[in-house]
C-alpha positions in Angstrom: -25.5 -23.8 -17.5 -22.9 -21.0 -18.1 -19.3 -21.9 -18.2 -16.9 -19.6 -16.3 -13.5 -20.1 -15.1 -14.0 -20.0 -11.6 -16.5 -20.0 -8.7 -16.0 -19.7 -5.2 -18.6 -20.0 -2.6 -17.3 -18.6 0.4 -19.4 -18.6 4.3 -19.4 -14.4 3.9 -18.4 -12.0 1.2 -17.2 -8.6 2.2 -17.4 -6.8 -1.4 -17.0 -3.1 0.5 -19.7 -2.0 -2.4 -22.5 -2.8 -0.7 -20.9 -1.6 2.9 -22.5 -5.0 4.0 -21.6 -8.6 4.6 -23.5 -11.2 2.3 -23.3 -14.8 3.4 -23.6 -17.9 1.6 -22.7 -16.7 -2.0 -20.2 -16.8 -4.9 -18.2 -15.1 -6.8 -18.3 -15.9 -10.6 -15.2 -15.5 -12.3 -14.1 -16.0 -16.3 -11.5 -14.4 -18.3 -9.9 -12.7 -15.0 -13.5 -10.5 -14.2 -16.0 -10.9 -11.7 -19.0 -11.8 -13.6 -21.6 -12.3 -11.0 -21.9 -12.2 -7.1 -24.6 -14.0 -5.8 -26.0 -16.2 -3.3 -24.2 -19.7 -3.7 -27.5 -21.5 -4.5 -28.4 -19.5 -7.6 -24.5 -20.0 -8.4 -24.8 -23.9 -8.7 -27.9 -23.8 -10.7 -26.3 -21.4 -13.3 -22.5 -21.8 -13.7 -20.5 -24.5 -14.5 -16.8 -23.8 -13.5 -13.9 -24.9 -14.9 -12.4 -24.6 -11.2 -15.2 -24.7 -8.2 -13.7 -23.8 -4.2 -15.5 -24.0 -1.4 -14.4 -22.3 1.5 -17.0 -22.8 4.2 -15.0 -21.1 6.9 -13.5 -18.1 4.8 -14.8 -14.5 4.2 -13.7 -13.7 0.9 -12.7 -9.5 0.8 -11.0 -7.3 -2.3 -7.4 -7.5 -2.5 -5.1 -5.0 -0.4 -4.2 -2.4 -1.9 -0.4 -0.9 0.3 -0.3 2.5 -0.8 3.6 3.3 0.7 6.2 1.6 0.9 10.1 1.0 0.0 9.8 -2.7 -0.9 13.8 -3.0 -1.0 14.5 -1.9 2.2 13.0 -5.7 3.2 17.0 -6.2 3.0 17.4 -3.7 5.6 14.7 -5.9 8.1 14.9 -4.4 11.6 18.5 -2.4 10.8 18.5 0.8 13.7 16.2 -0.8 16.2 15.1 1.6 18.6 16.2 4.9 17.2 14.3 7.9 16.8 13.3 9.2 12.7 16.2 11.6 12.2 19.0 9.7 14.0 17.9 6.3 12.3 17.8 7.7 9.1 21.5 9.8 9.3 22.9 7.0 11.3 21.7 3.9 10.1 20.1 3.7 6.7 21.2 6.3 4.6 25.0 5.0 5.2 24.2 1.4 4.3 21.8 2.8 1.4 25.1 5.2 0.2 27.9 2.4 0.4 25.1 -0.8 -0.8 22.4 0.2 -3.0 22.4 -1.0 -6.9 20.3 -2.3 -9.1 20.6 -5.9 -8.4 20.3 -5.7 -4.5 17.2 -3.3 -5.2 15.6 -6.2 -7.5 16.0 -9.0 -4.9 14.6 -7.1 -2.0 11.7 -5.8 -4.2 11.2 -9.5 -5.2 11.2 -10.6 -1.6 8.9 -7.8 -0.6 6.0 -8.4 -3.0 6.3 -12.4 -2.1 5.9 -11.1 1.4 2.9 -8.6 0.7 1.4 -11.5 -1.4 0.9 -13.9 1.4 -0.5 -11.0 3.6 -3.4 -10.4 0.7 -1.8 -7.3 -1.0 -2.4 -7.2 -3.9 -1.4 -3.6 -5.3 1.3 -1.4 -3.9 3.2 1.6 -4.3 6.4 2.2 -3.9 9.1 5.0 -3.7 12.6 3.7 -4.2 16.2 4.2 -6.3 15.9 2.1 -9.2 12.2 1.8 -9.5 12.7 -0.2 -13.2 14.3 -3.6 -11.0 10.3 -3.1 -9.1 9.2 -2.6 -11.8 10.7 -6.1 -13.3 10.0 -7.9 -9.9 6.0 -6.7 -9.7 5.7 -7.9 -13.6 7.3 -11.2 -12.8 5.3 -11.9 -9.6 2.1 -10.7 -11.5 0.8 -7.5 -9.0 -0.3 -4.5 -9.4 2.0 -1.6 -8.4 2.7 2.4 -8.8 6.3 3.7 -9.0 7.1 6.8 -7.2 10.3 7.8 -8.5 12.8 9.2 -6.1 13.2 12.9 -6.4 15.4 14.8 -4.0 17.8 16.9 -3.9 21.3 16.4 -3.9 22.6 13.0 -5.3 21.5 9.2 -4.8 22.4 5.8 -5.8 19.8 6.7 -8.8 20.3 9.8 -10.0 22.7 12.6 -9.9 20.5 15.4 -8.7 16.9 16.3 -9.2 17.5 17.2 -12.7 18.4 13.7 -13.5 15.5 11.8 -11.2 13.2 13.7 -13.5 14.9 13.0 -16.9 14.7 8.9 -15.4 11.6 9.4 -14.8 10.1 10.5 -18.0 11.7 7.4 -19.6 10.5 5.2 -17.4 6.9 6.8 -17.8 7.4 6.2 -21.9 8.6 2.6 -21.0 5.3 1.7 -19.1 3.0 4.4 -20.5 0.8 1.7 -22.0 1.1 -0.8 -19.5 -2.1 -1.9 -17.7 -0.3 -3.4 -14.3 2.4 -0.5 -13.5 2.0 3.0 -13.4 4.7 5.8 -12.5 4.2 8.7 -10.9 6.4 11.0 -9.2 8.2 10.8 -5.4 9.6 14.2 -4.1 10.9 12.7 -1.3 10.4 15.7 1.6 9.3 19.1 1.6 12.6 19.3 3.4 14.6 17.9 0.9 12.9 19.4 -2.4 13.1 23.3 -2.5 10.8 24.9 -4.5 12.2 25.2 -7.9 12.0 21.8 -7.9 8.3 21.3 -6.6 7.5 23.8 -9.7 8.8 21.8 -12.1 7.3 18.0 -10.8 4.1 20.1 -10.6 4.5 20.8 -14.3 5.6 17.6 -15.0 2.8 15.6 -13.2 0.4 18.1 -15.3 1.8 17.1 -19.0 2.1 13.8 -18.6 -0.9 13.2 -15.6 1.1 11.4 -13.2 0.4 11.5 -9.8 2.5 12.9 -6.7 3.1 10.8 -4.1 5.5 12.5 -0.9 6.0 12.4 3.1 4.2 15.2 4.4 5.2 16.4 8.0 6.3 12.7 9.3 6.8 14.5 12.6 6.4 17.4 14.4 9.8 18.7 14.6 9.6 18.9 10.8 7.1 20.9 11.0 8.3 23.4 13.8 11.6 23.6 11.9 9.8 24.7 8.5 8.0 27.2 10.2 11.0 28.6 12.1 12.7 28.6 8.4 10.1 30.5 6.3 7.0 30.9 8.6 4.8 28.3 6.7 3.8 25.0 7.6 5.1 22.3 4.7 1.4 21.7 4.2 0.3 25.2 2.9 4.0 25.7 1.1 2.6 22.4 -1.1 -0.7 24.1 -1.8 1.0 27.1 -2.6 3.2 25.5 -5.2 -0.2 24.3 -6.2 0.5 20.3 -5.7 -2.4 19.2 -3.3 -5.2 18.3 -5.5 -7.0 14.5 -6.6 -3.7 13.5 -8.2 -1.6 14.4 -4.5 -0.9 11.3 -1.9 0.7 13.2 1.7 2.2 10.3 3.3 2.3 9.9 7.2 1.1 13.0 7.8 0.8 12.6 11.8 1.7 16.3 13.0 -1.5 18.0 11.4 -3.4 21.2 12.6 -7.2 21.5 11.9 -6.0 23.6 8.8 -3.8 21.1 7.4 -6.8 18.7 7.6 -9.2 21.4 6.0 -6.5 21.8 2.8 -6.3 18.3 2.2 -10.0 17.9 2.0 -10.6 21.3 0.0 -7.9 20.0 -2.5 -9.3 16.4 -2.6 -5.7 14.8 -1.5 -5.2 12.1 -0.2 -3.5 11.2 2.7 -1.5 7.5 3.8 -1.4 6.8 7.4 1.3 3.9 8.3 0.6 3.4 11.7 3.1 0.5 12.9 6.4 2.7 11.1 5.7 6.0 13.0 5.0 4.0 16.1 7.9 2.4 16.4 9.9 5.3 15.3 7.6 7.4 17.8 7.3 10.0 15.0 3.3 10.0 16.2 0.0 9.3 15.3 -2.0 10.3 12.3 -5.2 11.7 13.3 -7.4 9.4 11.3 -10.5 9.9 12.5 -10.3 13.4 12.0 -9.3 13.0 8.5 -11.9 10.3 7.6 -15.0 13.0 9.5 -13.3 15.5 7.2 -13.6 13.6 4.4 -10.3 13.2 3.0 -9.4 9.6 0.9 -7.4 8.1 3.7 -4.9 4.7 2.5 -2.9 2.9 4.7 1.0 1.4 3.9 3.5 -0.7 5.2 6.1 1.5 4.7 9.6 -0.2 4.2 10.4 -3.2 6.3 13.4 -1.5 8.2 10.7 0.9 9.9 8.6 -1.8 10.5 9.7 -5.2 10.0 7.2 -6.4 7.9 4.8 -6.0 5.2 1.2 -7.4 6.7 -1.5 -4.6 5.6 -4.0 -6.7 7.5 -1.9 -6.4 11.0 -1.6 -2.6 9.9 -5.1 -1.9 8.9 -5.9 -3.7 12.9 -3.3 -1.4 14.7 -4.7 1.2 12.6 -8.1 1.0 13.9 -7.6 0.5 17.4 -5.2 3.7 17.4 -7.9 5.5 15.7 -10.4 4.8 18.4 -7.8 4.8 21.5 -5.9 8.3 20.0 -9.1 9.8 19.6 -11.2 8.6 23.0 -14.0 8.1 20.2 -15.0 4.2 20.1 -16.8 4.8 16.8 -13.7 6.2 15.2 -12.8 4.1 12.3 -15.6 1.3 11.9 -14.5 -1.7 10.6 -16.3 -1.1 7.5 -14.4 1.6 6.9 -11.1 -0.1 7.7 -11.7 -2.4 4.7 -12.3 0.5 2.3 -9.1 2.8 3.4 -7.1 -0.5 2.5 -8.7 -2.0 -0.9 -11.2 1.1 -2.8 -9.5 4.4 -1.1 -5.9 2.6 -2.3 -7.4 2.1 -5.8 -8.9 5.8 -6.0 -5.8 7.3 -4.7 -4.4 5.4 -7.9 -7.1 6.1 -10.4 -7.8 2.5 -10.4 -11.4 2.1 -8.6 -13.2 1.2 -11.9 -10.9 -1.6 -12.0 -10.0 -2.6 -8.8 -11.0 -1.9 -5.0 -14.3 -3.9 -4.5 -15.9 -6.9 -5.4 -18.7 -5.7 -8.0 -19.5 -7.4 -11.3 -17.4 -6.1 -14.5 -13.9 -5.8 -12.0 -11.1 -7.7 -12.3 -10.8 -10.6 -9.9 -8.8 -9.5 -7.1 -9.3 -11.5 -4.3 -8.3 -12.4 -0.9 -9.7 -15.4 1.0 -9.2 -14.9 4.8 -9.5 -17.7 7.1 -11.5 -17.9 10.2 -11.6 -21.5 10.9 -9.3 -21.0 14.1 -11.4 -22.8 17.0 -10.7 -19.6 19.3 -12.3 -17.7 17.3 -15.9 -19.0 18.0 -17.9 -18.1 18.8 -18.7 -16.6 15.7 -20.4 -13.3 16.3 -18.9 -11.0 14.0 -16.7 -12.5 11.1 -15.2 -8.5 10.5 -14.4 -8.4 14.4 -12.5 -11.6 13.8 -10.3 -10.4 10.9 -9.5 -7.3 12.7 -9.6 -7.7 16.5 -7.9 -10.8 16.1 -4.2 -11.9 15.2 -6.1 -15.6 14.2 -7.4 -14.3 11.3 -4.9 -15.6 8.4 -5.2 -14.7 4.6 -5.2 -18.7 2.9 -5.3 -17.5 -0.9 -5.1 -14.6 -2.9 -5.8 -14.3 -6.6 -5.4 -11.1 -9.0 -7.4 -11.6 -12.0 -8.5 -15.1 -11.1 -5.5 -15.9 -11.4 -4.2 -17.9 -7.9 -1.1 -15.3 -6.6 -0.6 -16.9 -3.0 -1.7 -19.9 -0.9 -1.6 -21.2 2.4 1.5 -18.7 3.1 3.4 -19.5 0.1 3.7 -17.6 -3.5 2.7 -19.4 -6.4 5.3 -19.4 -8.5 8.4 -18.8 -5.7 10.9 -21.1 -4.4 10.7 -19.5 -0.9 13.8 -21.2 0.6 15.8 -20.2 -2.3 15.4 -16.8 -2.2 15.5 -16.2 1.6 18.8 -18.2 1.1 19.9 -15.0 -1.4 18.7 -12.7 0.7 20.6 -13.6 3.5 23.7 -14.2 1.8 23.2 -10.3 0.4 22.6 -8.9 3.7 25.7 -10.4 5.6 27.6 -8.8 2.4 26.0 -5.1 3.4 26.8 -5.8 6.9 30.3 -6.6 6.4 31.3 -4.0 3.6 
């Protein structure tokens, strides 16, 4: 017999590559890679682990990949309830951001947002936000997987002075992590709205010497859009292709006010496009049309977005919200199969980040990033269809989580985190920003 790290024989498998669900087999795990999947019979006979689970009421899936958020803003949790985009943002978050933002509060909610995601099965995110080297810090310590879209905008932040200076930041920051296998930068031109054209030329060139990717919110609503047309008579969509950004390397985020030709471009260029369904709901900004995107074939993601749009940072309770709207916006009940729900949020995520040789499914020679979801609730049987139960359900719950074998969450809980401790900070921090 072979011996491995760990095994885990799970009641069904989900590995997204096949599109199928195997039951009754393993996954084989040593030195962080998945080194077989197969059925958990075969398993026994062959491997000896150093660590054998068996979860006899789990479907075991890839790990989540959130490809937007702002993982600080969990400090700004529910802040501007019930306010439209534009009033929300001028009223309520850019004046705490301007009078609280720093390094140290941007390290603690980054902290707390990745222990969040972890219980939820993310496993990989992205993130735009000022000071992108405390996320950096925090997704290092925690041990996930993450890309840094640095802040570019503009006129001055709590980061950087002006464009000029997000760039020069974010060229060091690149050279910091150049080599580093678990973060990668790319650039975060914040709007078309708030990043004029010069500006667009020069990420562009940027993103082309040093192949970083583009990540940017793309027509969040539809009075952005009527507003840039009014301006220069071009939709933001076509202005980015002009400036030649769309292409592979390109992540539009939100994009819920798009015409047929908007969908056509981001197909043609090979973009890809992040719906985040439970933010531009509550702030009624729209809905992406995702089944149009996916029949177009564009590499649709899914994110969180930042906790103050949407109070918290479950993919899985986004991915189901998600689906339904695709199906219910649409009228089509085959919009968005739940086969395809698991691939926007684990393998799209990891192409969008050049990371699906690596990452994304559960195939031999990957690294071991795995959620185990539980589906031993006794309302959830009978049993007919274990992917109808993760994501028609709210009974459903992720138990563990592991990124290269290594175990990243249980049973709610971060390895590694004193949970109590740090919600303790984090409250203390946000009665400061309340009361400055």
């Amino acid at each position: 017999m072979k011996s491995v790290d760990l095994q885990i024989d799970a009641r069904w498998i989900a590995p997204v590559v096949p599109a199928s669900i195997l039951e009754h087999h393993s996954i084989v795990i040593d030195k962080g890679r998945i080194i077989d999947l197969c059925p958990t019979a075969r398993a026994r006979l062959q491997y000896e682990a150093t660590q054998h689970l068996t979860l006899n009421e789990s479907i075991l899936t890839p790990g989540f990949v959130n490809l937007h958020n702002h993982a600080a803003m969990t400090l700004m949790r529910g802040v501007g309830s019930d306010l439209p985009l534009q009033r929300w943002l001028e009223d309520a978050i850019w004046p705490m951001e301007n009078a609280q933002v720093s390094y140290d509060m941007v390290a603690l909610g980054a902290r707390w947002s990745i222990a969040e995601m972890l219980t939820g099965g993310t496993t990989t995110f992205s993130d735009m936000y000022f000071y992108p080297d405390a996320v950096a810090e925090a997704a290092l310590d925690l041990g996930v997987r993450c890309q840094l879209a640095t802040p570019i905008i503009d006129f001055p932040t709590a980061w950087a002075s002006d464009a000029a200076d997000g760039i020069s930041k974010t060229v060091a920051l690149h050279d910091q992590y150049k080599h580093h296998s678990r973060v990668q930068i790319a650039l975060g031109p914040h709007a078309p709205y708030t990043v004029s054209d010069d500006t667009f030329e020069k990420l562009k060139t940027l993103a082309d010497q040093l192949g970083l990717r583009i990540q940017c919110h793309v027509q969040e609503t539809q009075s952005e859009v009527d507003d840039a047309v009014k301006a220069t008579g071009e939709r933001p969509m076509q202005r980015l292709h002009r400036l030649g950004l769309l292409g592979p390397d390109f992540q539009a985020v939100h994009v819920v006010a798009l015409s047929d030709e908007d969908i056509e471009l981001l197909a043609r260029t090979n973009s890809t496009a992040v719906t985040c369904p439970d933010s531009n709901l509550k702030l009624a900004s729209g809905l992406a049309r995702t089944r149009d995107l996916l029949a177009a074939g564009v590499n649709l993601c899914i994110g969180t977005d930042g906790a103050a749009s949407n109070n918290d940072q479950d993919l899985l309770c986004e991915a189901r919200n998600a689906t339904l709207l695709a199906k219910g916006g649409s009228g089509d009940a085959t919009a968005m199969t739940l086969q395809e729900t698991l691939q926007i949020m684990t393998l799209n995520g990891a192409r969008a980040l050049g990371l699906d040789d690596d990452i994304g499914s559960l195939e031999i020679g990957k690294a071991a990033d795995i959620v185990a979801i539980n589906l031993s609730d006794p309302f959830l049987k009978p049993m007919t269809d274990p992917m109808a139960a993760v994501f028609y359900t709210a009974r459903a719950r992720v138990d563990q989580v592991w990124i290269d074998g290594k175990l990243k969450a249980e049973q709610g809980r971060p390895a590694g985190v004193d949970v109590a401790a740090m919600a303790r900070d984090v409250q203390r921090l946000r009665k400061a920003m309340e009361s400055a």
